[in-house]
C-alpha positions as a printed Julia matrix, in Angstrom:
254×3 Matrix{Float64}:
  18.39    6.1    -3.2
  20.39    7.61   -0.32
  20.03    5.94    2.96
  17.73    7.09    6.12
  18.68    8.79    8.88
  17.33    7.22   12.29
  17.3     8.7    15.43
  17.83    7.11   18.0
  20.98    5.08   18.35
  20.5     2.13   18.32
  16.95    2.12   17.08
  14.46   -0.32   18.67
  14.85   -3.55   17.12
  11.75   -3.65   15.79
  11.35   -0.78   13.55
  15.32   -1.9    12.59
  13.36   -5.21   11.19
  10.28   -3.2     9.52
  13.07   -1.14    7.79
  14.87   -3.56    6.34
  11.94   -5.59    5.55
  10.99   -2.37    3.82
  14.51   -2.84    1.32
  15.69    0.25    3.58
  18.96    1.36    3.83
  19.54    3.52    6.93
  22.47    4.8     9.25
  21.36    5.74   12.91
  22.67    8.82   14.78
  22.74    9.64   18.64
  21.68   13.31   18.17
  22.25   16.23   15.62
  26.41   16.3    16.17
  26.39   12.33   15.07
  23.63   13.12   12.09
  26.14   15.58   10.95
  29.12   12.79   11.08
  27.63   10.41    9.84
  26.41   11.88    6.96
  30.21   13.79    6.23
  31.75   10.01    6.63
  29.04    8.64    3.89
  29.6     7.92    0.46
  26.31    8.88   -0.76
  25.12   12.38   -1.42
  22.66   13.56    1.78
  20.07   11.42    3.43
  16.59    9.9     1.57
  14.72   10.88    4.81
  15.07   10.46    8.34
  12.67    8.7    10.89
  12.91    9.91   14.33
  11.73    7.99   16.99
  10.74    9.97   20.6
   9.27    7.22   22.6
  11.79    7.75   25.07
  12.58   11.32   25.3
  10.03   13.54   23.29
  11.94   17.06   23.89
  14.95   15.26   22.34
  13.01   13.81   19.62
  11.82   17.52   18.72
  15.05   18.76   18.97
  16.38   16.4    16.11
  13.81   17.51   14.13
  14.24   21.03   14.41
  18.12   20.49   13.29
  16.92   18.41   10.26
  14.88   20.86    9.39
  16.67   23.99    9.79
  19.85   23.11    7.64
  20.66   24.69    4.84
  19.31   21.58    2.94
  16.76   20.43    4.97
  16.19   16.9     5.44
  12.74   15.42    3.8
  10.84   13.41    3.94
  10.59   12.92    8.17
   8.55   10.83    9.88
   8.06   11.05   13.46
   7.34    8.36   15.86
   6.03    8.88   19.71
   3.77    7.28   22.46
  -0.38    8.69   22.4
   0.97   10.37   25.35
   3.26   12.37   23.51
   1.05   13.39   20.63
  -0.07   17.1    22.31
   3.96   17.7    22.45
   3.2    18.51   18.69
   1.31   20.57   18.54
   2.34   24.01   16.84
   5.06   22.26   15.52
   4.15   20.67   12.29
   6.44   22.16   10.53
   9.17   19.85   11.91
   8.09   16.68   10.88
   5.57   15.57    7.25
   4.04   12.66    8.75
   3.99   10.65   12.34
   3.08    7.65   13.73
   1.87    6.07   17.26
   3.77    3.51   18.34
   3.96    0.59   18.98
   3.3     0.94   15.16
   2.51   -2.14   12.58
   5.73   -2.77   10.15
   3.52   -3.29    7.32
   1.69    0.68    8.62
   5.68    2.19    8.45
   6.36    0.79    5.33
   2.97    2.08    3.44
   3.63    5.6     5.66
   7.3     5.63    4.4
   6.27    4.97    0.92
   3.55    7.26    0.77
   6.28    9.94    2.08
   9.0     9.19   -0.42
   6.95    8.56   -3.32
   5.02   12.35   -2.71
   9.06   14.08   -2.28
   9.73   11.65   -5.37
  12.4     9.56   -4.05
  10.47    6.5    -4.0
  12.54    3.42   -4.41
   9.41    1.46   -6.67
   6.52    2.85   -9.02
   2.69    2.38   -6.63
   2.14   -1.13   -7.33
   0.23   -4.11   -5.81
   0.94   -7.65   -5.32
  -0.96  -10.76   -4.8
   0.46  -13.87   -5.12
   0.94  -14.1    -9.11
  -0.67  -10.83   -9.63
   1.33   -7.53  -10.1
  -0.53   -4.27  -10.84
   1.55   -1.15  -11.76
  -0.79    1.67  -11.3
   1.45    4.3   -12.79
   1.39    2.3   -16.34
  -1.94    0.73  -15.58
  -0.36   -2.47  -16.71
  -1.34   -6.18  -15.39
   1.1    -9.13  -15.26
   0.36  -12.87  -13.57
   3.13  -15.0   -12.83
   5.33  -13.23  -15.38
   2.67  -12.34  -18.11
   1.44   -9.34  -19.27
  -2.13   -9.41  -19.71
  -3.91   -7.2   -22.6
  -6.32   -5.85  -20.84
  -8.77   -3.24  -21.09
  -9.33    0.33  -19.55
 -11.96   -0.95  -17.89
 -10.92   -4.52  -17.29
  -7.68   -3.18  -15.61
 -10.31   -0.97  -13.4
 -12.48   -3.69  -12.27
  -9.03   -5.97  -11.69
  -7.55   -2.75   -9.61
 -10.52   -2.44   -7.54
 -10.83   -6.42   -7.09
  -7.32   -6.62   -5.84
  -7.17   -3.77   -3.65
  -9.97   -5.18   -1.66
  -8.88   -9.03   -1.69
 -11.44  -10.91    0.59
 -14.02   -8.77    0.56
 -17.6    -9.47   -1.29
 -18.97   -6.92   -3.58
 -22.37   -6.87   -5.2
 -22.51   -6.14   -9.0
 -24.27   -3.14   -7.96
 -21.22   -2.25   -5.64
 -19.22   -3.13   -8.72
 -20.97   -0.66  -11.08
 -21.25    2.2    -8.73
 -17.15    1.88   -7.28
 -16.0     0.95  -11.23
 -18.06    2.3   -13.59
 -19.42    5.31  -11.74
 -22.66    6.48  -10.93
 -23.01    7.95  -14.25
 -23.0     4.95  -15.91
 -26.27    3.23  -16.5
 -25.39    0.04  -17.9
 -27.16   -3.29  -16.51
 -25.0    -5.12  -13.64
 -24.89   -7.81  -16.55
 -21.83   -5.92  -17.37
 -19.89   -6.65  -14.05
 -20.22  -10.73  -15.0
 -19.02   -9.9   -18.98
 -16.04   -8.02  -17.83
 -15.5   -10.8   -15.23
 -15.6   -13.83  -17.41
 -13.23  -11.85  -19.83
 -10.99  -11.31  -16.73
 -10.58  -14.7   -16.01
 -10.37  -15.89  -19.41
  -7.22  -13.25  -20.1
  -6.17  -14.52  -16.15
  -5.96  -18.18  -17.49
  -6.9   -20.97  -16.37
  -4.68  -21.72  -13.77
  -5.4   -18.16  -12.3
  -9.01  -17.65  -12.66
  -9.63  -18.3    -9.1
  -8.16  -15.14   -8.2
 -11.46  -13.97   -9.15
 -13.86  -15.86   -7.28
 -17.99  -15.83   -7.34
 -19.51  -15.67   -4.02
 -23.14  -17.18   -4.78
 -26.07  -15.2    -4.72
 -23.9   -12.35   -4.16
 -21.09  -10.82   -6.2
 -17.69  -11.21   -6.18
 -14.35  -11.26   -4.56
 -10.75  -11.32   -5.12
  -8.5   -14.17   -3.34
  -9.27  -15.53   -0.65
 -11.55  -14.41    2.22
  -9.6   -12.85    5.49
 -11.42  -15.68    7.92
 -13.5   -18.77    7.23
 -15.99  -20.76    9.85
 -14.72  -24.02    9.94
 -17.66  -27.0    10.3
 -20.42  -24.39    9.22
 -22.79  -25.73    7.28
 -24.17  -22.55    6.16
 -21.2   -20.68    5.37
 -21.72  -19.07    2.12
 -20.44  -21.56   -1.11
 -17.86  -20.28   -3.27
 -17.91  -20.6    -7.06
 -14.72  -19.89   -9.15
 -16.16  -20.69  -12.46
 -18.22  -18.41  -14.86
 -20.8   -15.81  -14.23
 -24.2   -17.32  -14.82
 -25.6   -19.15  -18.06
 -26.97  -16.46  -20.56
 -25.13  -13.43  -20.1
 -24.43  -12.21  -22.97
 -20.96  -10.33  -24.59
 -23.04   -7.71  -26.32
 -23.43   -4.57  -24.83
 -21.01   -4.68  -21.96
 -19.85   -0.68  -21.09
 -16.14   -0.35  -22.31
C-alpha cells in the first residue's frame, strides 16, 4: 500500500507512535507545496490517504484539505483531526475530509478509524479480523484458527464464537445469546446456547476451552472479565468446564 500523507510537519509524537503501531507507512508535509514534493520525490505511485491534523491552526488544516481534495486525483481516504473547539470550523465543509477525530484521540480509536476508512476506499492493508490471544477470526472467510489451527466449525458455531469474541468480558444470558445469535425468529430452547458451547470448546481444545468461560447462574463470557474485586467474597464464581449435566445434543438449531 502507498504511504500516508500527514500534515503537519513534524506530526505530534504521539499520533507518529499510533501510526506506526498501526504498520503505517507515512511521509509528513509542511503544507500543500511540500505534499506536492514529497509525493514527486516518492517511489510509490500517489498517497494511501492522508491524515491532517489542525490542532494548532484550523484555517491551515482546512486549507490542506481543500488542496487534497481538489487535485486532479484527489487524495482519499482523509481523516481530519482538531480540538472540540474547532469542530463548528466544519461545518459546510464535509466534503473536504471522510472522517474526523477529537483529539487528544486514543491510538487504538485512530487505528480502528483508519481501518474502517481504508478498508471502505479498499486499500486496506488486512482482511476485518479479530484477535485474542490464540484466537484469530477472519470475518471476510468466516474462518476460525487458535494458536495456528483451523477449527471446522459451523455456520452457527462460528456466529456464536464471533459474537463471544467481539464482546470479551462481558456476561451474556442464553437468552441474550439466542436473541443476538440466533435471532428473534428463532424459537429454539436456550438449551441450544450450552450444545453449541460445549461443541465450541470441544473443537477449541482443551488447552483453549477457557476462552469460553461459564459465569454461574448466568450465561457466558469470552476471556477474561475487564475488572475483578479483589478479597470479595461474593464476587460471582467462574466455571470453565461444561454446560450443565443433561443437556442434550439433539435438537440444537444449526
Amino acid at each position: 500500500m502507498e504511504p500516508l500523507l500527514c500534515y503537519p510537519d513534524p506530526l505530534p509524537a504521539a499520533l507518529q507512535s499510533a501510526l506506526r503501531r498501526g504498520g503505517y507507512q507515512f511521509r509528513c508535509a509542511s503544507g500543500p507545496e511540500a505534499a506536492d514534493r514529497a509525493e514527486r520525490e516518492a517511489t510509490a505511485d500517489g498517497w494511501g490517504g492522508a491524515v491532517v491534523c489542525a490542532d494548532a491552526d484550523v484555517s491551515s488544516g482546512i486549507v490542506m484539505c481543500r488542496h487534497l481534495r481538489r487535485r486532479e486525483v484527489p487524495v482519499t481516504p482523509l481523516l481530519l483531526m482538531v480540538q472540540p473547539s474547532q469542530i463548528t470550523s466544519l461545518s459546510l465543509r464535509d466534503d473536504l475530509f471522510d472522517d474526523f477525530c477529537v483529539l487528544p484521540v486514543d491510538a487504538d480509536e485512530l487505528i480502528a478509524r483508519l481501518q474502517h476508512l481504508l478498508w471502505r476506499s479498499g486499500r486496506g492493508l488486512q482482511p476485518e479480523m479479530v484477535e485474542y490471544g490464540p484466537l484469530v477470526l477472519n470475518f471476510e472467510t468466516y474462518q476460525a484458527a487458535v494458536a495456528g489451527r483451523v477449527l471446522a466449525l459451523t455456520y452457527m458455531e462460528y456466529e456464536l464464537l464471533r459474537f463471544l469474541a467481539t464482546h470479551p468480558g462481558k456476561v451474556f444470558t442464553r437468552d441474550t445469546l439466542l436473541n443476538r445469535v440466533w435471532g428473534y425468529e428463532y424459537y429454539g430452547g436456550a438449551r441450544t446456547v450450552d450444545v453449541h458451547v460445549r461443541r465450541l470448546r470441544a473443537k477449541l481444545g482443551e488447552e483453549h476451552a477457557h476462552l469460553v468461560q461459564t459465569v454461574r447462574s448466568v450465561g457466558y463470557r469470552f476471556g477474561q472479565p475487564a475488572w475483578s474485586v479483589s478479597a470479595s467474597p461474593e464476587a460471582p464464581e467462574d466455571v470453565p468446564g461444561d454446560a450443565p449435566e443433561g443437556v442434550p445434543e439433539e435438537g440444537a438449531g444449526e
